[in-house]
Structures are given as structure tokens and as C-alpha cells.
N, C-alpha and C positions, 0 to 999 in steps of 0.2 A: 219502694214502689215497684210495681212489676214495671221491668223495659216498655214492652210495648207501650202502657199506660202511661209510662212517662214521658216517651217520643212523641204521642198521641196526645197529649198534654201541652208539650213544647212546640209543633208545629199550631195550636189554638192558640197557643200566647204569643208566637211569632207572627200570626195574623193577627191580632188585638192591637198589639203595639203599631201593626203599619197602618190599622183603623184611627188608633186615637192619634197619630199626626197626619189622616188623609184632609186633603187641601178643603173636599168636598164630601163629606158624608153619606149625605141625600143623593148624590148622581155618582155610586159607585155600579158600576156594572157586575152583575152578580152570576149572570147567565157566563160571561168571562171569568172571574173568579171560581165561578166551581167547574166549570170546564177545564181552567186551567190544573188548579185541583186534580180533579179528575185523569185527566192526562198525566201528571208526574207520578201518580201512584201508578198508573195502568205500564209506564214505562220503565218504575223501579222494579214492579211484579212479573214485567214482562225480562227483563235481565236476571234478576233474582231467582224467581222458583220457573217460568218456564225452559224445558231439558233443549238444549241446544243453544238458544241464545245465551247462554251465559258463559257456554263453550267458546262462542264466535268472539267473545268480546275478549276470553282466555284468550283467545291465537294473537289477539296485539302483541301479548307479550313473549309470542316467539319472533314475531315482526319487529318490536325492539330491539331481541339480543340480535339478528339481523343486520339490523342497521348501525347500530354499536358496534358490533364485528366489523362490518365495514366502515363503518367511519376511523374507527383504529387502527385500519391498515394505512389510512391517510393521515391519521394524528403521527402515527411510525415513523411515515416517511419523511414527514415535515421537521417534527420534534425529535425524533431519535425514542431514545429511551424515556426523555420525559413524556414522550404522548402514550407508552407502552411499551417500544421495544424491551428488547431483553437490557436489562442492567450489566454495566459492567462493573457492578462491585456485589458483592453479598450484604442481602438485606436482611439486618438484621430485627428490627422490629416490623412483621407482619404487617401488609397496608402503608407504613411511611415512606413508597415511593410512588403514591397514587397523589398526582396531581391534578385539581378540580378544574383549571383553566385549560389544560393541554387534553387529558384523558378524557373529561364529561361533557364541558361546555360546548364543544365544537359537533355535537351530534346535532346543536342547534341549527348549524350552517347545513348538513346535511337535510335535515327537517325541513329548512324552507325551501330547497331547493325542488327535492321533493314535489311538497306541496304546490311549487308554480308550475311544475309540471304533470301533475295530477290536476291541476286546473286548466290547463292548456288543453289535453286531452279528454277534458267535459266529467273526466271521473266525480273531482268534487263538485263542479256544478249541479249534475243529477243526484246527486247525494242531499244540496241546500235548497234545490229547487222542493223535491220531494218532504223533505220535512217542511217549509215552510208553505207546501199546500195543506200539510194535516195540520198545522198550526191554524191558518187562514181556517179550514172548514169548522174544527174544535173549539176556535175561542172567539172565532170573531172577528177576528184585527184585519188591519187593512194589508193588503200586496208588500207595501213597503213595508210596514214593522215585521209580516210575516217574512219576507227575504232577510232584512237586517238581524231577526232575534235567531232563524236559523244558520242563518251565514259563522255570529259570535261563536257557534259549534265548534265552526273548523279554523277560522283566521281570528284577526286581533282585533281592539274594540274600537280601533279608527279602519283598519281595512274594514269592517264589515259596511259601516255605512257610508264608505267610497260607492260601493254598491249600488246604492238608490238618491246618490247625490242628485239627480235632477228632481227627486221629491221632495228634499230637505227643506226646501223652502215655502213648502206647503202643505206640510205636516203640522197637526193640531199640538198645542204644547204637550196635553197627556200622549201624542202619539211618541214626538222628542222623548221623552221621558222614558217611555218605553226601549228606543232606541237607545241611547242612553244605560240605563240600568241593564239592560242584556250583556253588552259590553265591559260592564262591573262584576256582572255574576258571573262571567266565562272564563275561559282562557284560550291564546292563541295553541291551534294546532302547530308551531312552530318549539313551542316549550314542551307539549307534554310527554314525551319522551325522555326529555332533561328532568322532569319530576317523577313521572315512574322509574328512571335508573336510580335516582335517590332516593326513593320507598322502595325501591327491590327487596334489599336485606331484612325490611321490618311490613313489609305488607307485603303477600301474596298476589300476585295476578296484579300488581298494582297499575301497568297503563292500563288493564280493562278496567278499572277502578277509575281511573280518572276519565277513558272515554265515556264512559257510561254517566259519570258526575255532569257531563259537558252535556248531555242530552238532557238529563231531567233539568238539569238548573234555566233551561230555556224556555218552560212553560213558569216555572217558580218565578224567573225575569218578570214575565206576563203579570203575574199575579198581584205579585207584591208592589209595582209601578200602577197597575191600574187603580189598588188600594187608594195607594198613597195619591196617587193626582189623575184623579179617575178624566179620560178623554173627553173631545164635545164635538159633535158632527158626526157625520159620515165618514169612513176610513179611507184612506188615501189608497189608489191602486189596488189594482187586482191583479193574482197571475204574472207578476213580472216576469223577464225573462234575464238571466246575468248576459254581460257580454263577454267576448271574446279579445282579451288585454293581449297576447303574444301572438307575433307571428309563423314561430316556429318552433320545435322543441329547443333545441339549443338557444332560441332567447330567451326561453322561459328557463331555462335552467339558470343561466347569467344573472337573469334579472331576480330569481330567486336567491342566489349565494352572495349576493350585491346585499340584499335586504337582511339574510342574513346575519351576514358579516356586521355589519350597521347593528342588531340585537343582539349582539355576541358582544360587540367591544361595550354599548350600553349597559348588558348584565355583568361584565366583568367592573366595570368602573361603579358601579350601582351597588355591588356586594362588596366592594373594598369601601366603597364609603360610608355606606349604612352598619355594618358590622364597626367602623372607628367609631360612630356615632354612639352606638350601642355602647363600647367600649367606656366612652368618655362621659355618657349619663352613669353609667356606674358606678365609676369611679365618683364622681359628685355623689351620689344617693351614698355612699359609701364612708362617707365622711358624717352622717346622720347617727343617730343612736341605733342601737340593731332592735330589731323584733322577734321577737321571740327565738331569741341565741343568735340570729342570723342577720347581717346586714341587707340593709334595702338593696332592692336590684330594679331594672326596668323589670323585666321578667316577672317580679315578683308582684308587683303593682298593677301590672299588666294582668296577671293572675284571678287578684282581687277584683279587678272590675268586671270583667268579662268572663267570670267564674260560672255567674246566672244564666249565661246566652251560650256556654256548655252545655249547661244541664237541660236547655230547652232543646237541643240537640241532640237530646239522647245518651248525656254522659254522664255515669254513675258517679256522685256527686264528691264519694272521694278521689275521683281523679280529676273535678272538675278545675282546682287550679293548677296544674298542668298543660289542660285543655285549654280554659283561657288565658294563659299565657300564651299559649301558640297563638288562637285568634288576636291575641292584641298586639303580639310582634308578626300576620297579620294584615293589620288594619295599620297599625302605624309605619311600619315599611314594607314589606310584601310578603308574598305566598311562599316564593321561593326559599327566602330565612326560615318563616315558620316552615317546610316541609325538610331543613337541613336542621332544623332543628328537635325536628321529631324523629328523624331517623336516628338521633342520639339517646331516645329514652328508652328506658330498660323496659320489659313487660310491667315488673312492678310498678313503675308511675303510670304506664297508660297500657292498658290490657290490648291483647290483638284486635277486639272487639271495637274498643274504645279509636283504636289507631284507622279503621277503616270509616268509620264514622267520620274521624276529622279527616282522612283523608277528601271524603266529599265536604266536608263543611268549609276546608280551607283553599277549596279547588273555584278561585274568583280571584279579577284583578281588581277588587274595590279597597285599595288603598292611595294612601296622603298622594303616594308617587303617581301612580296610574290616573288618578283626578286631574293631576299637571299633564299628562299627557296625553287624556281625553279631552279636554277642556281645548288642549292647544291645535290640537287634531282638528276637533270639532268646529271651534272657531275660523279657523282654513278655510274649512269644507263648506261652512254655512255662515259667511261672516255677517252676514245681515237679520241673523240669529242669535247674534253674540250675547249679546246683553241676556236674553231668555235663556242661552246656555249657561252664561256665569250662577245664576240664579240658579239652575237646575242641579248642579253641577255637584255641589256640595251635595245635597240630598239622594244620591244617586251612592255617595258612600253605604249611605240606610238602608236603601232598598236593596243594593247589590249585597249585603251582608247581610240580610233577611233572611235573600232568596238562597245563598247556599248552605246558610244554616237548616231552613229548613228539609233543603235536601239530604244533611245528615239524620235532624229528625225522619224523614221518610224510610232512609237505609236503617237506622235503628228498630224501627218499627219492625222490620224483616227477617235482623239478622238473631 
């Protein structure tokens, strides 16, 4: 089948399926769905074939090797030779003295910091404010979901609706929902520099790859949440405005590498566990009769099921279990596996083509884990919501894994 016509194909069956489990049928807002629609496409075409934006979003990834420079002069100092300095022995196998907790992970710490003081000085605010008026005007939504679904851009899916906490409790369930599922489809601006240094080697320009994932997947949020549990009322807020959390640069810096530190020691204890985990389902699946010469893997199973919701993505269908393997290791522990784990496959299992595609399609925190940590978040923020969050909660896996799928089907459609 031709690409395009396939992509084109798979973003229709990715809207079908969030139709045949919407709550409400009859009261889905359509004038919102094809705006929303609308908008991801005008966003993909606007990164993609218009001459200069697609430059702007290149220079992130001068902006990364940047701050990896610098963050290694401080990995140096702290770790010696394990964050980078010079070795003092000869290495002999090329690469085996690159370590992932001391040399990558800590660009983390750098990132938030960063970012609390890019918020400090109103940079990111005018950046959340302004998309989330073209959100507001283009689809519809209320102040609150438009601040919250643009916010999930740049922060994480409980920092975004700290944001509009005084609205939480008077937010229509479809609007929750909305809220919600933005936060499944995104990723924090604290990680994505830790995922473009790990698709460097095997995707090209890969932070602008993933900022630009982070934009479309915001309207796709919209989309695939109003399907599925279409709103009722009138929309909460208008025009919000963020406030002003630090007093100074240097408290926002603190209170950045504080936060952090705190996501640093989380993803390292998180990747040693989930990687055992993975380890120890294999080892059992492995004691099984083998399939076809090969013994059973998570991987492999993982492969078989979410093979179809590749292909609906845009992936030529002999790569597609490769492809859903990645989505399902994923969906069952996170982004960051599947993107360490794609940087291991050769061209032959997944073509450049194929590698950019999942790069948007696995660019979401809608996994098992991130649910526990949304849910816990959320329930904080809004406890007298809780019970309607429990409820929601689960389904927000669906809709968040919809919505970045379809966003690879969009990038297919182009490339």
C-alpha cells in the first residue's frame, strides 16, 4: 500500500476505535474534533515542508550538544572519569567506558533547572500562555484545559495541572479527561534532552523530533479525550494567566535542581527495576516451547499484539513487529526503555523512516507507571475528585496512546 494511504488509513482507524469506546456517541463535539484535526496537520506541515521552521526546531539540537557539554564539565568534576573525564587506562572496546547514570542521566538535573528558570523569567510562560490561546480559539476548550493541554508541552503531567488547580474542582468530567489525557500524550521538558541524546546516533535532528512531537500531540490530547468522553456545559475559564512561583533567579534555580534530583534518583531506580523485571518475565516465558526456532520473550509477545497499532502508524508492516514491541515495552513500562531500546536496532529491522515515525509515536508518558503517578498526583491536587479520577484514570492509557500514535500516522503521511 502506498505510505501516505496507509498513514491516512491508520489515523481513520485510530479515530474509529476511540468512537466505538466513546462514553457518548450522540454528544461528541465535531466542530472540536476537526479543528483539532485540523490543527495537527497545519502543525506537522508547518515543521515539515514550511523552509525555516523546520531549521528552528534543527537548532534544539545544537542547544542540546550545548548543554551536554556543559553538563559534562560538571558530571567531570563530580565523577571523575566515570561522568567523562579522561580515562586512566586504555580503552579497549570502543564505548565500554560510557556510563548511562553519571555521563547521560544528569543532563536531567541540568534540564530542570533550566526550565524553573526560564519560567521564572516568563520565557515559558509566554510560550504556554500563547499556544494555549490558539488552542482556546481553534477548538473550543475552556481557559483551563487550554492552559493545562499547553502547559503538558513543556512540564510534566501533574506539574501542568498545578497550574489551574483552583479550577480542578469545577471542571466538567469531559474537561478532567482532557486534562488528564494531555498529560499521557506528552512528555516533560525535563526528559527531552535525555531522549534526543539517546536517538542521536540513530535519528537525525532528534530533540527537534521530539519538540515538535510535543506540539502536535497537544491538539491529538484534544481530540482523541473529547471522542472518547465527549464534555457537557460550558467550558471552564477564559484567558488564564500562570503565576509567578519564585522569588528570584537563584530560587528558581534551587528549586529546580531539587526537583530535579528527585527525577533523576526516580529514573535511575525505575530503569534498574523495570529492566530486572523484563529480565525475570523472560526468563519464565523461556522455559516455554519455542516458536518458530525462537524462544518466547516479553518483547516478542509484546510484538504480536501491538503489531496492528504500528501499522496504523504508518509502519511498513514488515517492520511492524519490531515496531510494536517497542510500543508495548512502551505501554507496559515506559518511553524511555522503548527509546533505549530503539537505539539498538539496526536499519534492517527498522528503517530511518520507520525510526522517525516511532520516534513521535512513542513520544508519551501513557504507561502502567506514569497512571500510578498521575492518578497519585492528581488525587493530591483534586481529592474531592478522587473517586472520578480513579475511574478516569485507566482510560486515559487509551486515549494517551491514540493520541501519539496518531501523531506518527501524521509524520508518515509527510515523510
Amino acid at each position: 500500500m502506498n505510505p501516505f494511504l496507509q498513514a491516512a488509513v491508520g489515523y481513520l482507524l485510530l479515530l474509529g476505535l476511540a468512537w466505538a469506546i466513546s462514553s457518548r456517541r450522540g454528544a461528541i463535539p465535531w466542530r472540536t474534533v476537526v479543528g483539532g484535526i485540523c490543527l495537527q496537520l497545519m502543525l506537522a506541515l508547518l515543521i515539515f515542508r514550511l523552509p525555516g521552521v523546520r531549521e528552528i526546531f534543527a537548532t534544539g539540537n545544537d542547544a542540546l550538544l550545548a548543554i551536554a557539554l556543559a553538563t559534562r564539565e560538571g558530571t567531570k568534576l563530580v565523577f571523575g572519569f566515570l561522568g567523562g573525564a579522561s580515562l586512566p587506562y586504555a580503552e579497549t572496546a570502543p564505548g565500554a567506558s560510557f556510563v548511562l547514570a553519571f555521563q547521560a542521566l544528569p543532563v536531567v538535573l541540568v534540564m530542570s533547572a533550566l526550565s524553573a528558570l526560564l519560567y521564572h523569567w516568563r520565557v515559558l510562560p509566554v510560550l504556554v500562555q500563547g499556544f494555549s490561546v490558539l488552542l482556546e480559539k481553534s477548538l473550543g476548550v475552556g481557559g483551563a484545559v487550554g492552559m493545562s493541554t499547553a502547559a503538558n508541552v513543556f512540564v510534566g503531567m501533574v506539574e501542568a495541572p498545578l497550574l489551574i488547580r483552583p479550577y480542578l474542582a469545577s471542571v466538567s468530567r469531559g474537561e478532567m479527561f482532557i486534562i488528564l489525557t494531555g498529560g499521557m500524550a506528552g512528555v516533560a521538558g525535563t526528559v527531552m534532552a535525555l531522549y534526543a541524546s539517546i536517538l542521536g546516533p540513530v535519528v537525525p535532528d532528534s530533540l527537534g523530533h521530539i519538540l515538535a512531537a510535543s506540539f502536535i500531540s497537544a491538539p491529538a490530547a484534544i481530540v482523541f479525550a473529547v471522542i472518547m468522553i465527549p464534555p457537557a456545559g460550558a467550558p471552564t475559564g477564559r484567558h488564564l494567566q500562570l503565576p509567578q512561583t519564585d522569588t528570584s533567579s537563584m530560587e528558581a534555580i534551587t528549586r529546580g535542581t531539587g526537583e530535579g534530583a528527585s527525577l533523576l534518583i526516580n529514573i535511575l531506580a525505575m530503569l534498574i527495576v523495570l529492566v530486572a523485571l523484563v529480565s525475570l518475565a523472560n526468563q519464565l516465558l523461556s522455559l516455554l516451547p519455542a516458536v518458530h526456532g525462537a524462544p518466547l520473550s516479553l518483547q516478542r509477545l509484546l510484538g504480536w499484539l501491538m503489531a496492528p497499532f504500528a501499522w496504523m502508524a504508518g509502519i511498513p508492516w514488515h517492520e511492524c513487529l519490531a515496531a510494536g514491541a517497542l510500543l508495548g515495552t512502551k505501554t507496559v513500562l515506559n518511553e524511555l526503555i522503548a527509546y533505549l531500546d530503539m537505539a539498538q536496532l539496526s536499519a534492517e529491522v527498522l528503517a530511518p523512516r520507520s525510526k522517525i515515525i516511532m520516534t513521535y509515536a512513542l513520544c508519551g508518558f501513557a504507561n502502567l507507571g506514569s497512571l500510578g503517578i498521575l492518578l497519585g498526583g492528581m488525587c493530591a491536587i483534586a481529592p474531592q475528585r478522587r473517586s472520578e479520577l480513579v475511574e478516569l484514570g485507566p482510560l486515559t492509557l487509551i486515549s494517551g496512546t491514540l493520541a501519539t500514535l496518531s501523531c506518527g500516522s501524521v509524520v508518515a503521511m509527510l515523510l
